[in-house]
C-alpha positions in Angstrom: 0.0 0.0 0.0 1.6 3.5 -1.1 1.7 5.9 1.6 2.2 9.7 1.8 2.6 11.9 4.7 2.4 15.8 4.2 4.4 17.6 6.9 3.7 21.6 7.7 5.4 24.3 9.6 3.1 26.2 11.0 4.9 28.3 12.7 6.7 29.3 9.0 4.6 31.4 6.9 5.2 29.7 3.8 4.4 26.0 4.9 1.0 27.8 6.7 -0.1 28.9 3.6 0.6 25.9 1.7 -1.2 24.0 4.5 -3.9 26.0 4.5 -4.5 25.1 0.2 -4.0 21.6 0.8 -6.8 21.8 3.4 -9.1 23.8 0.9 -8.5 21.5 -2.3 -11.5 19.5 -1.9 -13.6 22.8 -1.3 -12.1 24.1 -4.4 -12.4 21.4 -6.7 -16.2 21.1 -5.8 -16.4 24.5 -6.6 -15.1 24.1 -10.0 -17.6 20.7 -10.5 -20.2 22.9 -10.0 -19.4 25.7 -12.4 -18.1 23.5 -15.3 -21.1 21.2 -14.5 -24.4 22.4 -12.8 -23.9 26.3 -12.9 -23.4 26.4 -16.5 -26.6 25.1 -17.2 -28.3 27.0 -15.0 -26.8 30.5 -16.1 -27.4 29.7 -19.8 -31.1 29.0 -18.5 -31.4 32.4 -17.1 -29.8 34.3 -19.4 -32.5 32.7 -22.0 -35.3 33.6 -20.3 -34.1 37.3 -19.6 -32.9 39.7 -22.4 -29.8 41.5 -21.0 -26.4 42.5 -22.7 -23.3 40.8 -22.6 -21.7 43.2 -19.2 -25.0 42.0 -17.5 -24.5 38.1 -18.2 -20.6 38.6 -17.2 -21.8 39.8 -13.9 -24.4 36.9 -13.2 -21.5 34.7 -13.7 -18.9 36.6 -11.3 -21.7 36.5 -8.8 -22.4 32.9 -9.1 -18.6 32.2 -8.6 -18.6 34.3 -5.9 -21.6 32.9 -4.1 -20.2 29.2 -4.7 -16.7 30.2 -3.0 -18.7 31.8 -0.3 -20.8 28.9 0.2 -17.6 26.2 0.4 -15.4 28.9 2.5 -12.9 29.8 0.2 -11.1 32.7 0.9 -8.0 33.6 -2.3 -6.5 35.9 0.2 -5.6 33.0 2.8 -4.6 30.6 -0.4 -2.1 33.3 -2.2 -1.2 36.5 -1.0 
């Protein structure tokens, strides 16, 4: 059986950090499942039944990637800077 052990530093702000994404993949990968596959549909379904311009149907997808990270806790500023 293959075996792997991550080790952190969390008392270095570099290992913290990299800790900190490892802990968050999962969260982000569901995020991106459900834009590539469920949110996709939806917004196309919206944007059908409501005329708007293309600035409007840009912001209904920043907001739905926003509302997803919200919803699984991800925050960029604790994964990059």
């Amino acid at each position: 059986m293959a075996e792997a052990i991550l080790k952190y530093d969390l008392n270095d702000s570099d290992d913290c950090m990299a800790h900190m994404r490892a802990v968050k993949s999962l969260d982000m990968a569901l995020v991106l499942w459900e834009l590539l596959n469920n949110s996709k549909r939806t917004l196309e379904r919206a944007m059908h039944e409501k005329e708007m311009n293309k600035y409007e149907a840009l912001d209904m997808v920043y907001e739905r990637i926003y509302e997803l990270m919200d919803e699984h806790n991800i925050k960029l500023d604790d994964l990059i800077v």
